[in-house]
BALOBA-1460 file (C-alpha; in Angstrom, 3 decimals):
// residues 327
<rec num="1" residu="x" x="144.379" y="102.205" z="70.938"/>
<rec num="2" residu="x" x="141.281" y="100.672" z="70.283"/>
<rec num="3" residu="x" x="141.337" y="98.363" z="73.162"/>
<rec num="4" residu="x" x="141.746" y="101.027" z="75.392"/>
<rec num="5" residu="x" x="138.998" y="102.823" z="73.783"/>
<rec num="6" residu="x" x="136.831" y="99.759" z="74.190"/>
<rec num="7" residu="x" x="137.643" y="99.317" z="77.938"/>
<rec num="8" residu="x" x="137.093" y="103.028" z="78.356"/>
<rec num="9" residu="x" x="133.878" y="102.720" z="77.122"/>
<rec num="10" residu="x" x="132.635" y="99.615" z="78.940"/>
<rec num="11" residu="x" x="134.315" y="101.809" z="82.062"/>
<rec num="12" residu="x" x="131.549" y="104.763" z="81.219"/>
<rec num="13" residu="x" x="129.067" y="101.951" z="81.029"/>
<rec num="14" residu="x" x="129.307" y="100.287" z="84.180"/>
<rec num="15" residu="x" x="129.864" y="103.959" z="86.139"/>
<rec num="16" residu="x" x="126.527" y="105.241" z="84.597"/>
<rec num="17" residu="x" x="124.650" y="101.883" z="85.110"/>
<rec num="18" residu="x" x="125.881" y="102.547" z="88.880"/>
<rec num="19" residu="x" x="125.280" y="106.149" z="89.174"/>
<rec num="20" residu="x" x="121.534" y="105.176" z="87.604"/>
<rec num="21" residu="x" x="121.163" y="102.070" z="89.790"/>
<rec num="22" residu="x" x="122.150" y="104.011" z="92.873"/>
<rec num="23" residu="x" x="120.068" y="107.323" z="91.688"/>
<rec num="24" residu="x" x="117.143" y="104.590" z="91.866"/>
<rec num="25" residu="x" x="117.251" y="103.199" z="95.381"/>
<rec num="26" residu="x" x="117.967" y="106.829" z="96.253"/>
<rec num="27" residu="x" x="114.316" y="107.538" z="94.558"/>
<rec num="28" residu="x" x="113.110" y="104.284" z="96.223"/>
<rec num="29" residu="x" x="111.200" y="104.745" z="99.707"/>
<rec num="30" residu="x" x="109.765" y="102.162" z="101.689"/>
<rec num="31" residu="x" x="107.218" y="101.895" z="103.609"/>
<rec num="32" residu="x" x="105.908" y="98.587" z="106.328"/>
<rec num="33" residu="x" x="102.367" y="97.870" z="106.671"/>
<rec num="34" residu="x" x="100.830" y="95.548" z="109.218"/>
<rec num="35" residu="x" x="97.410" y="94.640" z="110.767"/>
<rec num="36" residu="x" x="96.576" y="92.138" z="113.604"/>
<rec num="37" residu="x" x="93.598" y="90.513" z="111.433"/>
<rec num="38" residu="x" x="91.982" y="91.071" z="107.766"/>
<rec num="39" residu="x" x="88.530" y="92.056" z="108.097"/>
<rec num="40" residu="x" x="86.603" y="93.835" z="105.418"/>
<rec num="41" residu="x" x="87.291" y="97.201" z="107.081"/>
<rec num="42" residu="x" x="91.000" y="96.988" z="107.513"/>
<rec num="43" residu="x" x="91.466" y="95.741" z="104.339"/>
<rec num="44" residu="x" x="89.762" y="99.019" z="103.184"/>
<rec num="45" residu="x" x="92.246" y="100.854" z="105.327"/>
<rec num="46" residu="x" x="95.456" y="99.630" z="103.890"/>
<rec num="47" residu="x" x="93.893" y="100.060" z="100.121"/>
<rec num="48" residu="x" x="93.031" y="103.436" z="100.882"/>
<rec num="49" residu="x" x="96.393" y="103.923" z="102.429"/>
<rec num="50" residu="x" x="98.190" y="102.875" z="98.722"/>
<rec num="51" residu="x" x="95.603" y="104.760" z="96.857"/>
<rec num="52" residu="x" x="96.263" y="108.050" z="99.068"/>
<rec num="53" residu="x" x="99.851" y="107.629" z="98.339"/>
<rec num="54" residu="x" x="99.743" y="107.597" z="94.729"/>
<rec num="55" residu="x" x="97.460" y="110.353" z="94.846"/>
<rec num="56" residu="x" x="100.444" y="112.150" z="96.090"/>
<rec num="57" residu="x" x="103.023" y="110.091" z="93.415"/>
<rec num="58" residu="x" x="103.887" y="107.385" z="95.291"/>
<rec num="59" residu="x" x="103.329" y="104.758" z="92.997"/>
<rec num="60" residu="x" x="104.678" y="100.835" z="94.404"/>
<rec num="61" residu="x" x="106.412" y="98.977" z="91.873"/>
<rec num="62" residu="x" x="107.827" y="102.712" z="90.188"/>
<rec num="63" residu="x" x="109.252" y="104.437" z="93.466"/>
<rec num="64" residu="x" x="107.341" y="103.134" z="96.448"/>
<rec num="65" residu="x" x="108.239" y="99.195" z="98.420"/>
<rec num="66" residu="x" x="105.296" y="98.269" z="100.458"/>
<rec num="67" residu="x" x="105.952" y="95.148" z="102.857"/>
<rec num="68" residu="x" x="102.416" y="94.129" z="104.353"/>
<rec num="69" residu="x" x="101.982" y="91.433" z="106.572"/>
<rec num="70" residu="x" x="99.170" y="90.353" z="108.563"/>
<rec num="71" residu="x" x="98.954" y="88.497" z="112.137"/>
<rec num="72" residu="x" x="96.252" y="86.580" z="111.493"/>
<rec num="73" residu="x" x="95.006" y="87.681" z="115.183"/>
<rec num="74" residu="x" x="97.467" y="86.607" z="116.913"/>
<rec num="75" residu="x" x="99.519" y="89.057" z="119.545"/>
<rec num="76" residu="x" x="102.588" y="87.193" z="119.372"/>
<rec num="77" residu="x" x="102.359" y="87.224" z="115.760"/>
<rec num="78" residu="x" x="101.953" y="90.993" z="115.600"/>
<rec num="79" residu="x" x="104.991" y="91.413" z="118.282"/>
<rec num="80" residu="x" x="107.406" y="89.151" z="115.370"/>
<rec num="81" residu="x" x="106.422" y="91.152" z="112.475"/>
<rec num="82" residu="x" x="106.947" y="94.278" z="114.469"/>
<rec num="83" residu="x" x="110.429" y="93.497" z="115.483"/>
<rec num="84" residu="x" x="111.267" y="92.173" z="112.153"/>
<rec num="85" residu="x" x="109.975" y="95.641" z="110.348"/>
<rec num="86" residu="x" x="111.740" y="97.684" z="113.025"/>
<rec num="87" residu="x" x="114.732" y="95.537" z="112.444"/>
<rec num="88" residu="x" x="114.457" y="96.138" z="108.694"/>
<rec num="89" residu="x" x="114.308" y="100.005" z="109.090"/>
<rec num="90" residu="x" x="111.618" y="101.033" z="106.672"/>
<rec num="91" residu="x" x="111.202" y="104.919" z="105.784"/>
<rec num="92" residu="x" x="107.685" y="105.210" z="107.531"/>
<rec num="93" residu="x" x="105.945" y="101.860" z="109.787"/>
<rec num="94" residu="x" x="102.220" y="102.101" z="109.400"/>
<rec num="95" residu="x" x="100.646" y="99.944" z="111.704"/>
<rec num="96" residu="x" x="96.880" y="99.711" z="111.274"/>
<rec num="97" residu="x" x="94.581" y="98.752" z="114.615"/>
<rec num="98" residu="x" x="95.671" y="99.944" z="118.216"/>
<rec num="99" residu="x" x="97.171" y="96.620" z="118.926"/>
<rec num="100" residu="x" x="99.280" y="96.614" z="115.835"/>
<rec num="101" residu="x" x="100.404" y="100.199" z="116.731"/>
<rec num="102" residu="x" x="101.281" y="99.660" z="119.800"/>
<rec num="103" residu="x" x="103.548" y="96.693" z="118.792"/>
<rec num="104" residu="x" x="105.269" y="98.961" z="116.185"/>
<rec num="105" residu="x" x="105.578" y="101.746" z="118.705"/>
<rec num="106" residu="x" x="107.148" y="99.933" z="121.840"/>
<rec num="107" residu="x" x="110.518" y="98.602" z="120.191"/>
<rec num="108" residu="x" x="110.967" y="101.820" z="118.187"/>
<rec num="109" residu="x" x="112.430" y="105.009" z="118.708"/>
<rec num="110" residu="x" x="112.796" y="106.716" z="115.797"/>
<rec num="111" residu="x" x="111.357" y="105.238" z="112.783"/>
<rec num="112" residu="x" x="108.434" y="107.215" z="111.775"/>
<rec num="113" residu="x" x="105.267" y="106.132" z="112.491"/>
<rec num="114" residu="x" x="101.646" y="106.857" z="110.687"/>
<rec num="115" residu="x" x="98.737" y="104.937" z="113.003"/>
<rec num="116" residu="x" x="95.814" y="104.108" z="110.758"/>
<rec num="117" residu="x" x="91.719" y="103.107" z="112.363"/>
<rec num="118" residu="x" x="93.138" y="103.183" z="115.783"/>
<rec num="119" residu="x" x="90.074" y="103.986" z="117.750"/>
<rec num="120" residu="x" x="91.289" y="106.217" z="120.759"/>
<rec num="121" residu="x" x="95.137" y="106.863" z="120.253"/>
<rec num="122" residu="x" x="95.628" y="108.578" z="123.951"/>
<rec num="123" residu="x" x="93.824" y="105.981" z="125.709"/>
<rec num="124" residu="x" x="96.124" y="103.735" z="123.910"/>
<rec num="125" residu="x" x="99.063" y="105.755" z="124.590"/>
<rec num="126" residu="x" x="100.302" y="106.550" z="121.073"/>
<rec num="127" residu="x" x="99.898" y="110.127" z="121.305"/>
<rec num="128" residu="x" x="99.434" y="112.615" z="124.562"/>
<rec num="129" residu="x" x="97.268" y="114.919" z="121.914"/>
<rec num="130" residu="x" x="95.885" y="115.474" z="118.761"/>
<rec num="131" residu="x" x="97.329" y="118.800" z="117.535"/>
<rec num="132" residu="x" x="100.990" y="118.492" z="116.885"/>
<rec num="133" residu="x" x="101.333" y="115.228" z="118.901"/>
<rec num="134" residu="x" x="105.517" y="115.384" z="119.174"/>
<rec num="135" residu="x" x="108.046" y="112.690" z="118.867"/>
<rec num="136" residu="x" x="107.976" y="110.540" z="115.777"/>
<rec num="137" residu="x" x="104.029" y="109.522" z="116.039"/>
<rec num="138" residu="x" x="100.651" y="110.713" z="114.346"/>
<rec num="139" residu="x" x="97.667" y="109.427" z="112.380"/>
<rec num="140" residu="x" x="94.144" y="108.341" z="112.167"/>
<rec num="141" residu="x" x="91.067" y="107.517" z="114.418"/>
<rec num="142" residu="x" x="88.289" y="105.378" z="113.570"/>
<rec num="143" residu="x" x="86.336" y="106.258" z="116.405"/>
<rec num="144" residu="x" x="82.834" y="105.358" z="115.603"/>
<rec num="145" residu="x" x="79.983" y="108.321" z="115.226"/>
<rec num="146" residu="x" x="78.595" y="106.929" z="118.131"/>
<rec num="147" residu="x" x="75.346" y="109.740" z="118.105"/>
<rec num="148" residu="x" x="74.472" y="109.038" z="114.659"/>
<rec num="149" residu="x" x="74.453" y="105.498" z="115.174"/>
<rec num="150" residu="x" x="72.424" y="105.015" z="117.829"/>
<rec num="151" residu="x" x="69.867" y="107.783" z="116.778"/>
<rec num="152" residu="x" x="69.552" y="104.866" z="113.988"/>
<rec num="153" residu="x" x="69.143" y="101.962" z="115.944"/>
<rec num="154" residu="x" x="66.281" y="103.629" z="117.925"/>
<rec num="155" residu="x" x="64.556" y="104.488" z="114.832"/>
<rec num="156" residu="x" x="64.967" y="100.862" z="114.161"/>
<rec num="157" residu="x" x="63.787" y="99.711" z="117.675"/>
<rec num="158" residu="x" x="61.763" y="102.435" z="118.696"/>
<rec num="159" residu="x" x="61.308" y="100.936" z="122.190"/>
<rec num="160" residu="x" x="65.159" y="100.854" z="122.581"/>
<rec num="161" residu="x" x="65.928" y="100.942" z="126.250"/>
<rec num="162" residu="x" x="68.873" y="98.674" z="127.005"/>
<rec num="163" residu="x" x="71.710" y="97.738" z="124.621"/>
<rec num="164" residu="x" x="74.007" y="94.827" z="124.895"/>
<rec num="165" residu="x" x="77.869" y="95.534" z="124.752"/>
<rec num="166" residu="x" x="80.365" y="92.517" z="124.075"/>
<rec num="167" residu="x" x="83.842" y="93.697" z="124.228"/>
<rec num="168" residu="x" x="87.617" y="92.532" z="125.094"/>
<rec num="169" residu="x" x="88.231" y="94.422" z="128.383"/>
<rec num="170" residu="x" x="91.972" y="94.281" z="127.179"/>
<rec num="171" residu="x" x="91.679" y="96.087" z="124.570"/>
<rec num="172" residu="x" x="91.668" y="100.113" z="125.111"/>
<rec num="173" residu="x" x="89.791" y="100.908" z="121.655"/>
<rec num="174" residu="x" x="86.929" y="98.915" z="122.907"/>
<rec num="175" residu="x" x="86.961" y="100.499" z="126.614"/>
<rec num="176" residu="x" x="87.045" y="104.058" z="124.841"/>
<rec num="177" residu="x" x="83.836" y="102.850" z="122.589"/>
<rec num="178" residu="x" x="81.899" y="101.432" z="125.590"/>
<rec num="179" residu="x" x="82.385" y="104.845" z="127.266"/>
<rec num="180" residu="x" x="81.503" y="106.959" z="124.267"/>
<rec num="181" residu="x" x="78.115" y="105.191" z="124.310"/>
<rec num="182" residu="x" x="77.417" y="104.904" z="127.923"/>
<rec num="183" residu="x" x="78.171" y="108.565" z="127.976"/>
<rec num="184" residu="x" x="75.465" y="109.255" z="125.096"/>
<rec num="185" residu="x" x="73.637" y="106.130" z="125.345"/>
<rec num="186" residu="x" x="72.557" y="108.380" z="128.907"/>
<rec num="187" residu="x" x="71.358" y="111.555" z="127.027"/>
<rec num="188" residu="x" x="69.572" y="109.429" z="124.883"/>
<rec num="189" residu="x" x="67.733" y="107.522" z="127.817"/>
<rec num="190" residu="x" x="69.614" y="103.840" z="126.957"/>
<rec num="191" residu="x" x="71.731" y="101.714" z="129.068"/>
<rec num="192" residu="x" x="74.587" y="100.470" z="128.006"/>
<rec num="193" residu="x" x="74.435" y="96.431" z="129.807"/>
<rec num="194" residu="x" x="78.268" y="95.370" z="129.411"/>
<rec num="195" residu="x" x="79.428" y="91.599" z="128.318"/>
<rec num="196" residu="x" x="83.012" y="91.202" z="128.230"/>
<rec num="197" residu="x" x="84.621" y="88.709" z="126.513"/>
<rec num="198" residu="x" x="88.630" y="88.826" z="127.068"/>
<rec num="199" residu="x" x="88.634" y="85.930" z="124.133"/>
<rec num="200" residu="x" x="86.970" y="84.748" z="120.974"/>
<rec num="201" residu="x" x="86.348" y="81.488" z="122.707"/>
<rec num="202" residu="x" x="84.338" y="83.568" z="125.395"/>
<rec num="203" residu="x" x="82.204" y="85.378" z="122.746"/>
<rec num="204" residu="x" x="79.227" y="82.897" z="122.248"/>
<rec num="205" residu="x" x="78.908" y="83.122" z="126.227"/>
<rec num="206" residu="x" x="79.256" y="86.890" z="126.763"/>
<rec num="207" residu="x" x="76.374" y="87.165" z="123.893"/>
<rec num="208" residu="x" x="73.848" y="84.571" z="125.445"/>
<rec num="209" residu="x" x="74.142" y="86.484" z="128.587"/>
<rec num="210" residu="x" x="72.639" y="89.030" z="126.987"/>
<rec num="211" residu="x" x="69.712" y="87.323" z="125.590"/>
<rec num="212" residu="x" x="66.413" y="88.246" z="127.216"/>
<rec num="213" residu="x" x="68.220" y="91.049" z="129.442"/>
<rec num="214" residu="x" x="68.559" y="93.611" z="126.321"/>
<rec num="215" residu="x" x="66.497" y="95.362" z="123.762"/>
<rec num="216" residu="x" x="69.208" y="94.832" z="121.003"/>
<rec num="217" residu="x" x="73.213" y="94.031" z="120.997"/>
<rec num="218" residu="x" x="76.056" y="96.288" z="120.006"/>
<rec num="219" residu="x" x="79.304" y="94.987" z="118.324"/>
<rec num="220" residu="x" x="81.683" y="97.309" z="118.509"/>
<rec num="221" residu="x" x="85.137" y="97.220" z="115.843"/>
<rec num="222" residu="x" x="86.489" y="95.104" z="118.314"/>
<rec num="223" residu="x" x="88.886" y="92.408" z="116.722"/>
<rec num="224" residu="x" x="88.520" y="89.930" z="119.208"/>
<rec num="225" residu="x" x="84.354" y="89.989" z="119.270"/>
<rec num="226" residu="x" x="84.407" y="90.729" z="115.603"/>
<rec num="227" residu="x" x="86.017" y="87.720" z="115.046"/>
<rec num="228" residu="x" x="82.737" y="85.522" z="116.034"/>
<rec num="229" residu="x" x="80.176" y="88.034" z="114.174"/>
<rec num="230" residu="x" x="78.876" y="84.713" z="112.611"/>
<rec num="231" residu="x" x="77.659" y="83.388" z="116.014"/>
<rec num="232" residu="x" x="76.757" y="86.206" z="116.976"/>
<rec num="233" residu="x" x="74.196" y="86.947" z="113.985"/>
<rec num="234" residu="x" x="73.167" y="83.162" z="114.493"/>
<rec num="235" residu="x" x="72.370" y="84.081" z="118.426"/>
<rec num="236" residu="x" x="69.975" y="86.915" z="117.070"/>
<rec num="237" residu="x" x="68.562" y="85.271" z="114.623"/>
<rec num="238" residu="x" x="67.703" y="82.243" z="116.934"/>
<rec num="239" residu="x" x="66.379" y="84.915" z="119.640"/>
<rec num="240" residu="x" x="64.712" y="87.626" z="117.393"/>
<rec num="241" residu="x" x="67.532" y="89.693" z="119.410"/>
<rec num="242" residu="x" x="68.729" y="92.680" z="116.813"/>
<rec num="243" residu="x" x="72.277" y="92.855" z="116.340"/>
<rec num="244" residu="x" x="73.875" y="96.404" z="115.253"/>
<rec num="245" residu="x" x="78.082" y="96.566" z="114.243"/>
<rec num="246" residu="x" x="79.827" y="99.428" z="114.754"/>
<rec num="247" residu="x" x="81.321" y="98.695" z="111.528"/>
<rec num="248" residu="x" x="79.307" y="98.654" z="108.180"/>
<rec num="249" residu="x" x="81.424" y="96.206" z="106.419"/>
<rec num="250" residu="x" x="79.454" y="93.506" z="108.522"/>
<rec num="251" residu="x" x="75.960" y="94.650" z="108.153"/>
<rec num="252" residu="x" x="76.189" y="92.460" z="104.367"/>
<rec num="253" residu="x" x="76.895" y="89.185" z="106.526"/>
<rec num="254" residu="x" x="73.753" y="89.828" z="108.635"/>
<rec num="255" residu="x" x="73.420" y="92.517" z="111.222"/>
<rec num="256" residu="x" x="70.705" y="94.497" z="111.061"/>
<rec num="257" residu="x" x="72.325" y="98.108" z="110.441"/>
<rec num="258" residu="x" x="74.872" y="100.558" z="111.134"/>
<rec num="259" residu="x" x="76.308" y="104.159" z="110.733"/>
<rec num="260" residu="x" x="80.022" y="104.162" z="109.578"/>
<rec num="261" residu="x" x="82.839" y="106.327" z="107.945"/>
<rec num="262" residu="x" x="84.234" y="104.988" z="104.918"/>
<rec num="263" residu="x" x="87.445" y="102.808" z="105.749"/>
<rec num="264" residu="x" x="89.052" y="103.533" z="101.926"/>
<rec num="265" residu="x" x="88.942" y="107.459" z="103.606"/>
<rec num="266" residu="x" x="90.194" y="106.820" z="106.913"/>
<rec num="267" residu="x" x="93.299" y="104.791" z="104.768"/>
<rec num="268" residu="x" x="93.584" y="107.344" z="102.139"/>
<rec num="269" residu="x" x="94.086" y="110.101" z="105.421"/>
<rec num="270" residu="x" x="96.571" y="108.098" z="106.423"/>
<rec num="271" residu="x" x="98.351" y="107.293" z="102.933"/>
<rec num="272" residu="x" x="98.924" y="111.390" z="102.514"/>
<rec num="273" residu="x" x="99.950" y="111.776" z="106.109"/>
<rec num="274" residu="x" x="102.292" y="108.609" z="105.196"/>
<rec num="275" residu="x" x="103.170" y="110.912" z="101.875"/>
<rec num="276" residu="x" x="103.648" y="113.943" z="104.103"/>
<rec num="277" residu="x" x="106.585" y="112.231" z="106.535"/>
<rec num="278" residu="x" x="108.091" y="110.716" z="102.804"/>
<rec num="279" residu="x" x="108.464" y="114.462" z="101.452"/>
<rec num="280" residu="x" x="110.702" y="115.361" z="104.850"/>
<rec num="281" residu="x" x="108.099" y="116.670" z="107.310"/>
<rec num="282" residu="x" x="108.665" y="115.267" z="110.928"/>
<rec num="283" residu="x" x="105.178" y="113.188" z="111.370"/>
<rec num="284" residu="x" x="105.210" y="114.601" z="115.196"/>
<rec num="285" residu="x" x="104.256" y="118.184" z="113.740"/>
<rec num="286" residu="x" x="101.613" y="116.458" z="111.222"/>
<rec num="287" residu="x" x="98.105" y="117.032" z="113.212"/>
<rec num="288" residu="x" x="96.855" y="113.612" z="114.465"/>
<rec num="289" residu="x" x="92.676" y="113.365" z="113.201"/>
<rec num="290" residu="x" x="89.672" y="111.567" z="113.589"/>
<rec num="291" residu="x" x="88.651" y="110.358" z="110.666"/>
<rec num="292" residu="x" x="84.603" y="111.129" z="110.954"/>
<rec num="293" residu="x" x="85.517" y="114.776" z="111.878"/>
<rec num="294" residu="x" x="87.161" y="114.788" z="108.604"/>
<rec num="295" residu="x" x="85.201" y="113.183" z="105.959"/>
<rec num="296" residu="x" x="82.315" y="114.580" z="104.826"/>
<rec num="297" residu="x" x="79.675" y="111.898" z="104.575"/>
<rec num="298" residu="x" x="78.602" y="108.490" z="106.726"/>
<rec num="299" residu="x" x="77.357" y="105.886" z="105.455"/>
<rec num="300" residu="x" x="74.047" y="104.694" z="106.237"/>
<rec num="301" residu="x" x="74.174" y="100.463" z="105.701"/>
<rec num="302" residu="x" x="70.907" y="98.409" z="106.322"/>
<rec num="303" residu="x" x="69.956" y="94.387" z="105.548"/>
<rec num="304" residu="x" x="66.187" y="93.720" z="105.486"/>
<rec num="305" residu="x" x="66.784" y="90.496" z="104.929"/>
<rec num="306" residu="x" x="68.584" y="90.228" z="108.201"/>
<rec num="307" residu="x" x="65.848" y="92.587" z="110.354"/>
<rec num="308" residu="x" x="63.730" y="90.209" z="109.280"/>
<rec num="309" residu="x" x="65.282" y="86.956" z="110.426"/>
<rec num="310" residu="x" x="65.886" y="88.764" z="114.338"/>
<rec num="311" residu="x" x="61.730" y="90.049" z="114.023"/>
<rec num="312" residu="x" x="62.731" y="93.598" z="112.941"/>
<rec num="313" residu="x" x="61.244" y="95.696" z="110.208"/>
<rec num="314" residu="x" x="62.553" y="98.144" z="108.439"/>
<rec num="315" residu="x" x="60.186" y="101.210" z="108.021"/>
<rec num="316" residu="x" x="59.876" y="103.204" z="105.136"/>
<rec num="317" residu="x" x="61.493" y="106.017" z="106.803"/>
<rec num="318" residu="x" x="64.636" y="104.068" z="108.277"/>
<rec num="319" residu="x" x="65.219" y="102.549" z="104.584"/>
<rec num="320" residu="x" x="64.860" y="106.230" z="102.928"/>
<rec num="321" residu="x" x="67.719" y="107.102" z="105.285"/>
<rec num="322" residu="x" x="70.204" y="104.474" z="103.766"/>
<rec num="323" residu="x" x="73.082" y="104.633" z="101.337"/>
<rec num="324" residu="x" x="73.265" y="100.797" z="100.996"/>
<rec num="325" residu="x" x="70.460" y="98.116" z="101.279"/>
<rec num="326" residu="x" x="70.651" y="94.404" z="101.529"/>
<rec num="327" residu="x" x="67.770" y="93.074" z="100.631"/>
């Protein structure tokens, strides 16, 4: 009798161990986060995308798996880890960069997706439109507030008449940049002299061509040219040539300036669109957005230090303008 007590018991036990351990990975969702490189921005992006989901409650370790992996800039890379997280069937892939996305979107058909700093999603061919984009796709531009930067970098270099572009003609955020600011660059009364460089190794090149021909150089959040922003900021130093990022998390290692949206926003966007598709909805009725429509404030980054090594300074009125200064 007591026996079969005992065995009943350890019987109850085991069932409500199961029913707990299974009520558990029932709870547990899991999510698949990747990025071609790690620069300062993206990293931004994929904390603000964890941050934005535990605003909502999705908290990793307690109910949340996150598997991130990086490519290290390399396309072949980013193809692998795509096919192994599509393989692996995660609750939501959120692929940050166009690249990245549009690895995680061509072997997929179903798995949700939630795009994060993808600078022109149509041009890339993620989405056909913003509002409501459809199928199992939406999330978050980057694009860069192309007017308020280069009202900056005039007030910078008042004589600004021709800017230098260096860009991967292969990649479709950069072509969507360099016609945002040929297209205001011309209201403003500033050509836009292109430089392209379809590889890092081509970077150094495509920026000395531009020496001597330019007023100032623009590096857009291009991975590829972003990549050599140390040669780059050596080239303008060497040349008093003034070198402007579209991306403030560079102006620190030695650009002169820039006007940016904060990348811990455009992730934490994403993270309760990400939160959204994990509560049920269908991401293709989730509104796709551009992140600087969205948040409220830009940020206004400067280096004096670094105007002053490519023959710039910084006037009163410029500096009064910034958030951040590096002196």
């Amino acid at each position: 009798m007591k026996k079969s007590l005992l065995v009943k018991g350890m019987v109850a036990v085991v069932a409500s161990t199961l029913i707990m351990s299974s009520a558990f990975a029932a709870e547990m969702k899991r999510i698949a986060i990747s990025t071609i490189v790690e620069v300062p921005a993206l990293l931004d992006t994929k904390n603000g995308i964890i941050e934005g989901l535990a605003e909502r409650g999705y908290i990793v370790g307690k109910n949340l798996e996150v598997d991130y992996q990086n490519a290290n800039g390399k396309m072949d890379t980013q193809l692998a880890i795509a096919k192994k997280f599509i393989g692996n069937r995660p609750d939501v892939l959120v692929p940050i960069t166009t690249p990245t996305s549009q690895a995680m979107i061509a072997g997929n058909k179903d798995i949700p997706v939630v795009f994060a700093t993808v600078t022109d999603p149509i041009k890339a061919k993620l989405i056909s439109r913003y509002i409501k984009p459809g199928a199992n796709v939406t999330g978050v531009s980057d694009a860069a507030p192309i007017v308020n930067q280069l009202e900056l970098f005039k007030k910078i270099v008042p004589g600004l008449k021709k800017i230098g572009f260096i860009y991967n003609p292969g990649l479709d955020n950069a072509l969507a940049t360099l016609g945002w600011m040929q297209e205001e660059g011309a209201k403003m009364g500033i050509e836009v002299i292109e430089s392209p460089a379809p590889t890092t190794n081509e970077v150094l090149i495509a920026t000395k061509k531009l020496v001597g021909k330019v007023d100032a150089i623009y590096v857009p959040n291009d991975t590829t040219v972003i990549s050599a922003i140390a040669a780059i900021i050596k080239i303008g130093q060497d040349t008093d040539t003034p070198i402007f990022t579209g991306e403030t998390g560079h102006v620190e290692s030695g650009a002169i300036g820039s006007v940016g949206i904060d990348y811990l926003g455009v992730g934490k966007i994403a993270g309760h669109m990400v939160a959204d598709v994990l509560d049920g909805k269908n991401p293709g009725d989730i509104d796709a957005v551009i992140a600087y429509k969205v948040l409220t404030e830009f940020k206004v980054v400067l280096n004096k230090a670094a105007a002053e090594k490519m023959g710039v300074t910084l006037s009163d009125e410029v500096l009064s303008m910034a958030t951040e200064v590096f002196e």
